[in-house]
N, C-alpha and C positions, 0 to 999 in steps of 0.2 A: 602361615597358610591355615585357612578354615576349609572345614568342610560342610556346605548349605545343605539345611536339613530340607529332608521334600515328603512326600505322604510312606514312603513305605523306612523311615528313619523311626518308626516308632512314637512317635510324638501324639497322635492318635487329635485327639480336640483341643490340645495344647498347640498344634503346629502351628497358628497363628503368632501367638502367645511369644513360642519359640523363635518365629523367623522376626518378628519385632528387635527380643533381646539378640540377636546376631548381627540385625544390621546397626543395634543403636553400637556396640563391642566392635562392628568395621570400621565404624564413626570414628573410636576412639584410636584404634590402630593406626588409620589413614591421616592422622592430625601428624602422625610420628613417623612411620615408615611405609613405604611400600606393601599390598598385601596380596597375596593368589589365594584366590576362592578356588576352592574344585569341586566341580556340579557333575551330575550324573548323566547330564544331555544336555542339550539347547536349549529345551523350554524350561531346566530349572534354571541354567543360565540367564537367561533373556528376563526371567522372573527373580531371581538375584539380584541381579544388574540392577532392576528399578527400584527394588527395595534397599538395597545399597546406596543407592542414587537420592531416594527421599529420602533417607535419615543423614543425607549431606556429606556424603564420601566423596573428595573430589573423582571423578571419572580414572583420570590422567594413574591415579593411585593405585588402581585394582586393577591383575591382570586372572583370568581365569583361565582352567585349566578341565576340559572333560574327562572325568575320570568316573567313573561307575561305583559306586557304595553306596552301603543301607545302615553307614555310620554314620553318627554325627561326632563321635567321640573320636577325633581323627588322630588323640596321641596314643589311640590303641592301636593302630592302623597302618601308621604314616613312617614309613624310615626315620631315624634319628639321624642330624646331620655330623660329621664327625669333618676334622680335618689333618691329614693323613700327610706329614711333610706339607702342611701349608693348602694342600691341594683339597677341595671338598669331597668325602664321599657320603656317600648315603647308605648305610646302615640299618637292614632289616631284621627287626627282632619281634617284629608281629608275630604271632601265632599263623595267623592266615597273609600269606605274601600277595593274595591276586591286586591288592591297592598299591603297594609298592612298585611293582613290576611295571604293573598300567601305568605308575605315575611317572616313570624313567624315560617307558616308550612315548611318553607324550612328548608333544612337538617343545620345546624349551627346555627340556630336561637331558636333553640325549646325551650333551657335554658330562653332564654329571659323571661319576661313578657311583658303584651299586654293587652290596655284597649282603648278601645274606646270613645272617650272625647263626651260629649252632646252636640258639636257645631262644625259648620266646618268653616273652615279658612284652606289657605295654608300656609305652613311656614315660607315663602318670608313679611306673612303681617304682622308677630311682630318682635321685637329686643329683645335682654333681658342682662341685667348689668350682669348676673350670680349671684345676691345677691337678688332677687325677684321684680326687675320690670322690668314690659313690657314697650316697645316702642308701641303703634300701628296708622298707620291713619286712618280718619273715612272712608276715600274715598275707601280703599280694604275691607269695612266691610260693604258696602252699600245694601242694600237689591236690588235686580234686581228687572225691572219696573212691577208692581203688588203685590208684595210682603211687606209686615208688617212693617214696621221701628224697630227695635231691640231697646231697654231701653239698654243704655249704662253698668247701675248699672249690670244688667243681666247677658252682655257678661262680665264684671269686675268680676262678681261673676262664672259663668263658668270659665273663666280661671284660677281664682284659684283654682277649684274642678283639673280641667284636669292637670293643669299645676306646681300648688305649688307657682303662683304669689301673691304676697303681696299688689304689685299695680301697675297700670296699667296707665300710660301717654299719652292723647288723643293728639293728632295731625290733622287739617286738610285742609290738602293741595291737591290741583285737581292733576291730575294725569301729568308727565311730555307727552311732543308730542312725541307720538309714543309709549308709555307705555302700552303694550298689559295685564299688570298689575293691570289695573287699580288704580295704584296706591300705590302698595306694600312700606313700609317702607324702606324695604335693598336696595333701588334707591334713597331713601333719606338720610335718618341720621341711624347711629350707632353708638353704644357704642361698644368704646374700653378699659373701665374699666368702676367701676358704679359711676367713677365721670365725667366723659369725654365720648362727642360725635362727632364724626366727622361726616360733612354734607355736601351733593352738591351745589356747590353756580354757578352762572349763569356765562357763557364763557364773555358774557361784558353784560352792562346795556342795551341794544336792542336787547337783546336775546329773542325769543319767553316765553323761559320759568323764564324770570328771574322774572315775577310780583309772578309766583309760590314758585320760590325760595327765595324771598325775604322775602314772606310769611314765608315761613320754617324757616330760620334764623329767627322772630322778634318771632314766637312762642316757637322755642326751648330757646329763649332767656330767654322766661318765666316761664320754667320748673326750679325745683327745685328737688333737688336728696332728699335722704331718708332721710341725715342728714340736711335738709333745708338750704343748702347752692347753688347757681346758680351753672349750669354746665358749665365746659371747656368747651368751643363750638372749633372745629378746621375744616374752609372751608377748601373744599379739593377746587383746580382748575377744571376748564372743559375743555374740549378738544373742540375744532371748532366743530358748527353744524354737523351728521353726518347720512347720508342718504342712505336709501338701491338702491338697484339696479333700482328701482320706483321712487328713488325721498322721498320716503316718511320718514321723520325724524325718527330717529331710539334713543330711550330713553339712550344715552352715559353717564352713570353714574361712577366715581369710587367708590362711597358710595357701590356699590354692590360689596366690596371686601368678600374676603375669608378667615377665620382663621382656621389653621391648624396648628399640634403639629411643632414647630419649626419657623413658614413662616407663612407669609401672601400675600395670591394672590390677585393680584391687578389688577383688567381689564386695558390692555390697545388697545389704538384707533392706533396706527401709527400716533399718534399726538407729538408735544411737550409739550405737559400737562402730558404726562404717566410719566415724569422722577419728574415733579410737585407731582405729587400726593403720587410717592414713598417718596419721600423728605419728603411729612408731614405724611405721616404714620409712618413713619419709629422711631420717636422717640415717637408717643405711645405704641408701641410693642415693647420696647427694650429688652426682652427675644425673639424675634423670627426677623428673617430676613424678610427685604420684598422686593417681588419678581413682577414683570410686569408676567400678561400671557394673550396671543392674545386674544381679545375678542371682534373683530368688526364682525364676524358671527353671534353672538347669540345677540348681539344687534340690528340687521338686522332682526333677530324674536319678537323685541318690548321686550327684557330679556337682565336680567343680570348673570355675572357668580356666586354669589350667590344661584340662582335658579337650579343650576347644581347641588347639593351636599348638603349633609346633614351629620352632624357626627353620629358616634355611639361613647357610650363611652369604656373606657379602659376597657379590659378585655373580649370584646365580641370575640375577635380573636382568643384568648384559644379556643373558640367551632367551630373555621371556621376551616377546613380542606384545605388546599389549595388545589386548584382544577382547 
């Protein structure tokens, strides 16, 4: 599920720019799986729809959904789907619930369930093996200035009430330059099964960000999976420094790829690191393809294509009507 950026999304003279690289990224979705857009009215709908449409998304593929936001970063947003005895629910750990809620009460979602988790986090700031642990760093979980410092043990203990986590792997590494994230995991390391993690490693040793990165390798180095054995670490490549229209370094990650039924989206820069990076994903996914999709716009917003999308799981589409 996306969320279509429209004029009050912040995008300001990029929003061109913006709706281009979303619908060429529905393109790539819609080759592999079913996708719901959620538009803030009808006429960004109806204005989706044909931007979707010309960048060749079959129709049949995209169902939408009106749902009211002035996000486009919809895994700050958006319920994380969880599955509870087999059964789906949806999981809100948003800060601010009114996107959640709307998106429950909308018409296709009412079957769902829906529970509100006792802590907020967006979902850009854990990783998870799919066999119960989390990835998280401390830096996206940091209390804003004034605020209580959190007991680790605590939010360990939250996300297992909310989430069904087993256990939880600290990380903490400062935020990459231009990381409007402060810091989110999915710009650093992920796991591609729950032995293996692929991680951002620095474009060369005089990188601004490689003292960060360096950090990140010597700590995941230190992690040890469920069965107490070290993990696969696999550096991805970086692509050359890459700066918005300011000058001002924009957080070029491919750690913020994308897994989806079939394919895996892979941000790329117009670098030669993009065909790098496919090369080493490609043989941790070997049931799915993996695929490049444009993504020097939304890193120009200090974001990765991660941040775009969120899954629902199988069988929620039985209740979506296309529309």
């Amino acid at each position: 599920m996306l969320a279509w950026p429209h004029a009050d999304t912040g995008w300001g003279p990029r929003l061109d720019a913006c709706e281009d690289a979303f619908a060429a990224l529905c393109t790539a979705i819609t080759r592999h799986e079913a996708l719901v857009v959620a538009c803030r009215d009808r006429r960004v709908r109806e204005h989706a729809l044909a931007k979707i449409a010309a960048a060749g998304s079959p129709r049949a593929a995209v169902t939408t959904v009106i749902v009211a936001s002035d996000d486009t970063w919809i895994r700050d947003i958006a319920p994380l789907a969880v599955l509870d005895d087999g059964l789906p629910v949806l999981v809100d750990c948003a800060g601010e619930a009114a996107f959640g809620r709307a998106l429950v009460d909308s018409a296709g979602f009412a079957t769902l369930g829906y529970e509100r988790a006792p802590l907020a986090l967006a979902g850009g700031a854990l990783d998870t093996d799919g066999a119960g642990t989390l990835l998280v760093n401390r830096a996206a979980l940091a209390p804003a200035p004034g605020e209580p410092e959190t007991d680790p043990a605590d939010t360990e203990a939250a996300l297992g009430r909310a989430l069904g986590a087993t256990r939880v792997l600290w990380l903490n590494v400062p935020p990459l330059g231009g990381d409007a994230t402060h810091g989110h995991v999915d710009t650093l390391a992920r796991f591609c099964d729950p032995g293996t993690i692929a991680h951002a490693a620095p474009h060369d040793p005089d990188d601004a960000d490689a003292p960060a990165l360096q950090a990140l390798a010597e700590q995941l180095a230190a992690l040890r999976s469920a069965d107490g054995e070290p993990y696969r670490l696999v550096p991805l490549p970086a692509p050359a420094p890459v700066n918005d229209a300011e000058g001002t370094r924009c957080p070029a990650s491919y750690a913020s790829f994308l897994v989806i039924n079939g394919a895996v989206l892979v941000p790329a820069f117009a670098d030669p690191a993009d065909g790098g990076a496919v090369e080493a994903l490609q043989p941790l996914f070997p049931d799915r393809i993996v695929l490049p999709v444009p993504a020097r716009t939304f890193a120009g917003r200090g974001r990765g294509l991660h941040d775009l999308a969120v899954a629902l799981p199988e069988g929620v589409f039985e209740d979506l009507a296309l529309s």
